[in-house]
C-alpha positions as CSV (number, residue, x, y, z in Angstrom):
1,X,0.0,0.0,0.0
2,X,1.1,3.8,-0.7
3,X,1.5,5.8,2.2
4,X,0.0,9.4,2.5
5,X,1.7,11.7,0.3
6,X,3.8,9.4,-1.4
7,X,2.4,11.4,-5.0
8,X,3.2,14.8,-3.1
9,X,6.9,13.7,-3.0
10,X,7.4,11.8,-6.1
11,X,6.2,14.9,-7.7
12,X,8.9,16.7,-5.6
13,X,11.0,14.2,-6.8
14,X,10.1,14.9,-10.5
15,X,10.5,18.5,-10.4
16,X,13.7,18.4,-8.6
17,X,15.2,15.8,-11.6
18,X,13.5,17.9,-14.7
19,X,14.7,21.3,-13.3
20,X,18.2,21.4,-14.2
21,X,17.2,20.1,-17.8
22,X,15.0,23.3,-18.3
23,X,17.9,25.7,-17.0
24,X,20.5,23.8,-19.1
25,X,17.5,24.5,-22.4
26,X,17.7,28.1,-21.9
27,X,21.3,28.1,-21.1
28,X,22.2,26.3,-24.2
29,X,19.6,28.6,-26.7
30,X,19.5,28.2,-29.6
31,X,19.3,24.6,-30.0
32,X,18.0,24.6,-33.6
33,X,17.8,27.5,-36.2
34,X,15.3,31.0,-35.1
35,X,12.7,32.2,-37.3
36,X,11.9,36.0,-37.6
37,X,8.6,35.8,-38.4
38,X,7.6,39.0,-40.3
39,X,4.0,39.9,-41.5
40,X,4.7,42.0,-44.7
41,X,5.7,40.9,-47.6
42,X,9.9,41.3,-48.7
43,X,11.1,44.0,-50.2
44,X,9.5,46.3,-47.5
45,X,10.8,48.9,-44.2
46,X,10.2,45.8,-41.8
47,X,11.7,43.9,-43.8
48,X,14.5,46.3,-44.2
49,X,15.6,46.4,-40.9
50,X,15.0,42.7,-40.2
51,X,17.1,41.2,-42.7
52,X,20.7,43.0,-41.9
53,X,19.8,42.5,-38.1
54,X,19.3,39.0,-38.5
55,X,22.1,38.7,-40.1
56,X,24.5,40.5,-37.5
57,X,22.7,38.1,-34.8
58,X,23.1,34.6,-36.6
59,X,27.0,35.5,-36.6
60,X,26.7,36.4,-32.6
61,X,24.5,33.4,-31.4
62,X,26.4,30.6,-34.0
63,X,22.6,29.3,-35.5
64,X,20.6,30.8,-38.3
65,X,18.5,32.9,-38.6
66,X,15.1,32.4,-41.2
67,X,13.2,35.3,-42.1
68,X,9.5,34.5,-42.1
69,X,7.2,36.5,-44.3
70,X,3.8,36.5,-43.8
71,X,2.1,39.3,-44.8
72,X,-1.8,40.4,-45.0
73,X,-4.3,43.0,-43.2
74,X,-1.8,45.4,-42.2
75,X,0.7,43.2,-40.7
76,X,-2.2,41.3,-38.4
77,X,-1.8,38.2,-40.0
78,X,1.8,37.4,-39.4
79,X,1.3,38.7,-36.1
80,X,-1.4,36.6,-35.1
81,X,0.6,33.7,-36.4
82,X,3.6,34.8,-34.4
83,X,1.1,34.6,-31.1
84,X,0.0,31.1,-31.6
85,X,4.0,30.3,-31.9
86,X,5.6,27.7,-29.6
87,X,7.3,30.0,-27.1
88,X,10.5,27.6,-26.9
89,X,12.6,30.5,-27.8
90,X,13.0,29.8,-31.3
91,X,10.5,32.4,-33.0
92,X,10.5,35.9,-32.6
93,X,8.2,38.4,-34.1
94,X,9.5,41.4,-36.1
95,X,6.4,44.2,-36.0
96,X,5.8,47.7,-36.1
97,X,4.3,50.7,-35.5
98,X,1.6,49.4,-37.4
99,X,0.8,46.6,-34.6
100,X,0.3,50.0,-32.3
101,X,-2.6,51.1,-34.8
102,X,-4.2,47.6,-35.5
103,X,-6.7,47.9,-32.5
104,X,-8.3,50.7,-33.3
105,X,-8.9,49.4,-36.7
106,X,-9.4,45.8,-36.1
107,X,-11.2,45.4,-33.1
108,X,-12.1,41.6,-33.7
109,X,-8.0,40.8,-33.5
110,X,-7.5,37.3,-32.5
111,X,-4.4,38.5,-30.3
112,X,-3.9,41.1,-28.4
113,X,-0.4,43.1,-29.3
114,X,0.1,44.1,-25.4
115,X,-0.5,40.7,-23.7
116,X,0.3,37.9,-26.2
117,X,3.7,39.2,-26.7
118,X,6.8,39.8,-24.5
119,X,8.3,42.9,-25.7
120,X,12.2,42.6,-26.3
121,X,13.0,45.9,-27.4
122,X,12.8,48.6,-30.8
123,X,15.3,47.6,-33.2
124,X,14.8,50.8,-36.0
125,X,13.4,54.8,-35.9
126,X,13.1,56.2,-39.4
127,X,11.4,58.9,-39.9
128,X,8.1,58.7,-42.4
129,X,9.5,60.7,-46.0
130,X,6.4,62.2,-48.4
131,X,8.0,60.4,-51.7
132,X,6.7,60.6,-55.6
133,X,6.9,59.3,-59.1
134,X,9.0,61.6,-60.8
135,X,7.2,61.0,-63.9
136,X,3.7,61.4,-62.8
137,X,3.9,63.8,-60.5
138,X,5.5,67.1,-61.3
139,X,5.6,68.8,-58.0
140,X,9.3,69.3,-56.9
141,X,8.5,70.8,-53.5
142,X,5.5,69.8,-50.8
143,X,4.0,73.2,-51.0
144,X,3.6,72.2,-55.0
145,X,2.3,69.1,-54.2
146,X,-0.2,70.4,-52.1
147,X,-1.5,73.4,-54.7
148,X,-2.2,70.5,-56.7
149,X,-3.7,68.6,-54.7
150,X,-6.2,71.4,-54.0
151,X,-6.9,72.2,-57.4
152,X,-7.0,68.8,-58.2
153,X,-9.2,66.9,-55.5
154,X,-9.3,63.0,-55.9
155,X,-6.8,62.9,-58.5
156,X,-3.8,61.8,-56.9
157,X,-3.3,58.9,-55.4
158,X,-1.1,57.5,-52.7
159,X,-0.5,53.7,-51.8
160,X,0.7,52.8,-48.5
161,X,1.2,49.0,-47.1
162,X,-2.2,47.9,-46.2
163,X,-5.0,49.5,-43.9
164,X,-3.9,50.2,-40.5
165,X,-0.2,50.4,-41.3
166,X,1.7,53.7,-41.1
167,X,1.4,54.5,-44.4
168,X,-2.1,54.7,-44.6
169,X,-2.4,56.9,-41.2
170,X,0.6,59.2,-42.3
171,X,-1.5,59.7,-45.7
172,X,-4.6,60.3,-43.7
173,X,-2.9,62.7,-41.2
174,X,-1.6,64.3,-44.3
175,X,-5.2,65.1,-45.6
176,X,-6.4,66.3,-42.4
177,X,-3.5,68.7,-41.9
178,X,-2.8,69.8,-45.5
179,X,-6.7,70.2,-45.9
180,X,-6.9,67.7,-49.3
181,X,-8.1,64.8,-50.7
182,X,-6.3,61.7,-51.8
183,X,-7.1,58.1,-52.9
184,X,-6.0,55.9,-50.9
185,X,-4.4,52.2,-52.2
186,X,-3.8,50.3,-49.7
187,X,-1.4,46.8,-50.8
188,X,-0.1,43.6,-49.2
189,X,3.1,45.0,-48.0
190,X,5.3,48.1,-48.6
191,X,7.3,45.3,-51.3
192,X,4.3,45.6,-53.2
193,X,3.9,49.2,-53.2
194,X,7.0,49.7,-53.7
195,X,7.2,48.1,-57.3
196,X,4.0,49.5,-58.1
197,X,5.2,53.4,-57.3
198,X,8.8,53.0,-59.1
199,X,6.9,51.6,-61.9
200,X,4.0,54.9,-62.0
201,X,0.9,52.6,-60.9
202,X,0.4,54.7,-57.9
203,X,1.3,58.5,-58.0
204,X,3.1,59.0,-54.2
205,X,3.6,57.3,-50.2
206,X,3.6,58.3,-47.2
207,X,6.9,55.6,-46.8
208,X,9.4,55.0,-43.9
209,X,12.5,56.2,-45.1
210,X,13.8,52.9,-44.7
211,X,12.3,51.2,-47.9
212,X,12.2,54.4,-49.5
213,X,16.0,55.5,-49.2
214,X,17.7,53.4,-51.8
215,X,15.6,54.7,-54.8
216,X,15.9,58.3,-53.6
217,X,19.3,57.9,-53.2
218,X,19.0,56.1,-56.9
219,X,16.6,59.0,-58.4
220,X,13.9,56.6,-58.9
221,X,11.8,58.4,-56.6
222,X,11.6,61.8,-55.7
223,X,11.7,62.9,-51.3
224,X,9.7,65.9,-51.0
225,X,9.8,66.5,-46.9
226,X,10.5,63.8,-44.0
227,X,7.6,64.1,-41.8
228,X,10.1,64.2,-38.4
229,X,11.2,67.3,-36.8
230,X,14.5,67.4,-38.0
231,X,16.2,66.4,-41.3
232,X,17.6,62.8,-42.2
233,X,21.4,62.3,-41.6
234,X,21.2,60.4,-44.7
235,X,19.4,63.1,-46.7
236,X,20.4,66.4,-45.4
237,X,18.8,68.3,-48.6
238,X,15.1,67.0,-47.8
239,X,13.8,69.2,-45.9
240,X,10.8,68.6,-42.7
241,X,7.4,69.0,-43.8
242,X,7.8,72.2,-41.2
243,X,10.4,73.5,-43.4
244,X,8.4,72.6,-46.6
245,X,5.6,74.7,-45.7
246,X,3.0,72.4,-43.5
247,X,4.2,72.6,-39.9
248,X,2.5,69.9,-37.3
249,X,2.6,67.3,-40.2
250,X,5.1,64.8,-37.8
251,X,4.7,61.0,-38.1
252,X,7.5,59.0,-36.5
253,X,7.8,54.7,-37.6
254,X,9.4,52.2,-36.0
255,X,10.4,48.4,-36.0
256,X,10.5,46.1,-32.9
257,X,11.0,43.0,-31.9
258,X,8.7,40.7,-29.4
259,X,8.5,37.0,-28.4
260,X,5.3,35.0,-27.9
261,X,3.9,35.0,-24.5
262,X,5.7,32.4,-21.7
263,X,8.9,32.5,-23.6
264,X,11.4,31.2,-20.9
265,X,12.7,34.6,-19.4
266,X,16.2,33.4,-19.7
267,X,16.2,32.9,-23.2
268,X,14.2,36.8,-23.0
269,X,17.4,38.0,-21.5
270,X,19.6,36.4,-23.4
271,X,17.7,37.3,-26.7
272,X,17.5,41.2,-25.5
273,X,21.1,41.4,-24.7
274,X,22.0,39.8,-28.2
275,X,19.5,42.7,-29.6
276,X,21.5,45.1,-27.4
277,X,25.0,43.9,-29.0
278,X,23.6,43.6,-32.8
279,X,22.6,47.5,-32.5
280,X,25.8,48.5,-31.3
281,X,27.8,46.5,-34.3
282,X,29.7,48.7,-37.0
283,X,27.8,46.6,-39.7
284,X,23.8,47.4,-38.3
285,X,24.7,50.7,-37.6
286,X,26.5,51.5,-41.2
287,X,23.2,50.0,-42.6
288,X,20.9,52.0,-40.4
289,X,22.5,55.1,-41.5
290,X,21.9,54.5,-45.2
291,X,18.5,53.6,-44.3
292,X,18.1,57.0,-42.4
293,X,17.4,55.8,-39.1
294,X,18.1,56.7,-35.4
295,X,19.7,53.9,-33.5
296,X,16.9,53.1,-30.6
297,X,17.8,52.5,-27.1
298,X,14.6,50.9,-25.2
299,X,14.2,47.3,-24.4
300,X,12.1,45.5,-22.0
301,X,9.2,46.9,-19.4
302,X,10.1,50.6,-21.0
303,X,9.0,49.1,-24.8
304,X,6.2,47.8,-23.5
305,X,5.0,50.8,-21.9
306,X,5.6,53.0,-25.4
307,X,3.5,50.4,-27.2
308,X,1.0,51.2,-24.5
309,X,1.4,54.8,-25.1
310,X,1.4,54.2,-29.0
311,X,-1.5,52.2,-28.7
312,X,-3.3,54.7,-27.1
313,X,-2.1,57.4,-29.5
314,X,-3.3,55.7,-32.6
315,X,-6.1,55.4,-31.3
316,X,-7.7,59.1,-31.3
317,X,-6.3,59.5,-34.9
318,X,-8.2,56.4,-36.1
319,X,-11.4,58.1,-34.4
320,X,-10.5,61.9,-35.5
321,X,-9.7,60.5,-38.7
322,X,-12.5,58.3,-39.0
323,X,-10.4,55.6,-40.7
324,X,-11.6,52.7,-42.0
325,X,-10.8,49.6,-43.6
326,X,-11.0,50.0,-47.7
């Protein structure tokens, strides 16, 4: 016969023997190669920043790294993918601001960006840049734009990466403070819209500068204003949208990096302070510059509380804006 609380101690006994095994999993991370799971198509800013810093990390942790693209409805379906992820430590998710607007918009989410996720820490801050196609637009300042624009209503159009997504709210915000109107196109993916404004299907975006940067750099596109309060290291000739003639017009992006909810905090730390390093290296921050972005400092609890804060924000200029999905 078993004596009284013989399961209470072989229980005891259990989690004393297992223990050790789940501190030497963390301690060994990564056992197998990570995914970045990313919910926009390639080609685009998240993607921008993801690629390079993946990169940098594979070479610091020894184990690749595979870029997962899943784009669709403003970056909610690789996100709600990324939630339902096994949280061994081996996926990460790679969002963005647009994750901070996706409430307001999408109020049926099957995940919920604030409690399904650990936050880990920002990993890019470009600034949003007002870009066109040379050859269909021929306003070579914002303030031109604008005239025609008002002259004009309805005949310009602007693409941006889905509904919800920067893009779209930075064109909207546009709108309200430049007093115009604007089709809006939304695609699957700042990739996609990409191709289709260098090629003239779509007249101008509201981009981050980090997708944007190569083909202004290239001519392909034409940077009429960076909608930030001061001008782009990497473009020191465009000028704010202040300086361009339509102060208040600010609208900052940025990238991030979460893990799924009960990821082992060890392999959280260990994961954050590989983050930390990668921003630091010579080759991230060469490629940040290029793409015209800050280098971010703020990891942890303090991310999580800006995504509160951003959530919030979004928010009242989905409501002001009376934004909806197209």
């Amino acid at each position: 016969m078993l004596k009284p609380g013989w399961l209470g101690a072989l229980a005891l006994a259990t989690f004393v023997q297992l223990a050790p095994a789940t501190v030497a999993t963390a301690q060994s991370w990564p056992q197998r190669p990570v995914s970045f799971i990313v919910p926009f198509p390639a080609g685009g800013g998240t993607d921008a920043f993801a690629r390079p810093l993946a990169a940098q990390i594979e070479q610091q942790i020894g184990q690749r790294i595979l870029i997962d693209n899943r784009g669709g409805a403003g970056g909610t379906v690789g996100a709600s993918a990324a939630s339902k992820a096994v949280p061994d430590g081996h996926t990460f998710f790679i969002g963005a601001a647009h994750h901070a607007i996706a409430p307001a918009l999408y109020p049926k989410l099957d995940y919920n960006i604030q409690t399904d996720f650990i936050p880990i820490g920002v990993i890019a801050q470009p600034p949003q840049v007002v870009v066109v196609h040379p050859g269909k637009v021929q306003a070579k300042t914002l303030a031109e734009l604008i005239d025609y624009a008002k002259k004009n209503p309805d005949k310009l159009n602007y693409g941006s990466a889905g509904n919800g997504t920067t893009h779209h709210l930075a064109g909207e915000l546009f709108k309200l403070t430049a007093k115009v109107n604007l089709t809006h196109v939304p695609y699957r993916g700042a990739g996609p819209l990409m191709q289709d404004l260098i090629a003239g299907q779509v007249d101008l975006a509201f981009d981050g500068l980090g997708s944007s940067a190569s083909q202004i750099s290239g001519g392909t596109l034409r940077a009429l204003a960076v909608a930030a309060p001061k001008r782009a290291s990497a473009f020191p000739d465009v000028p704010t949208a202040a300086e361009a003639g339509l102060p208040g017009y600010e609208v900052s992006t940025w990238y991030a990096m979460w893990a799924p909810k009960n990821t082992p905090p060890e392999i959280v730390a260990r994961m954050t302070a590989e983050l930390q390093k990668a921003l630091a290296s010579p080759m991230v921050t060469e490629a940040w510059k290029k793409n015209g972005s800050e280098i971010p400092s703020l990891y942890g609890a303090a991310f999580g509380d800006f995504v509160k804060v951003e959530v919030a924000r979004w928010g009242k200029v989905v409501a002001e804006a009376n934004v909806k999905p197209d």
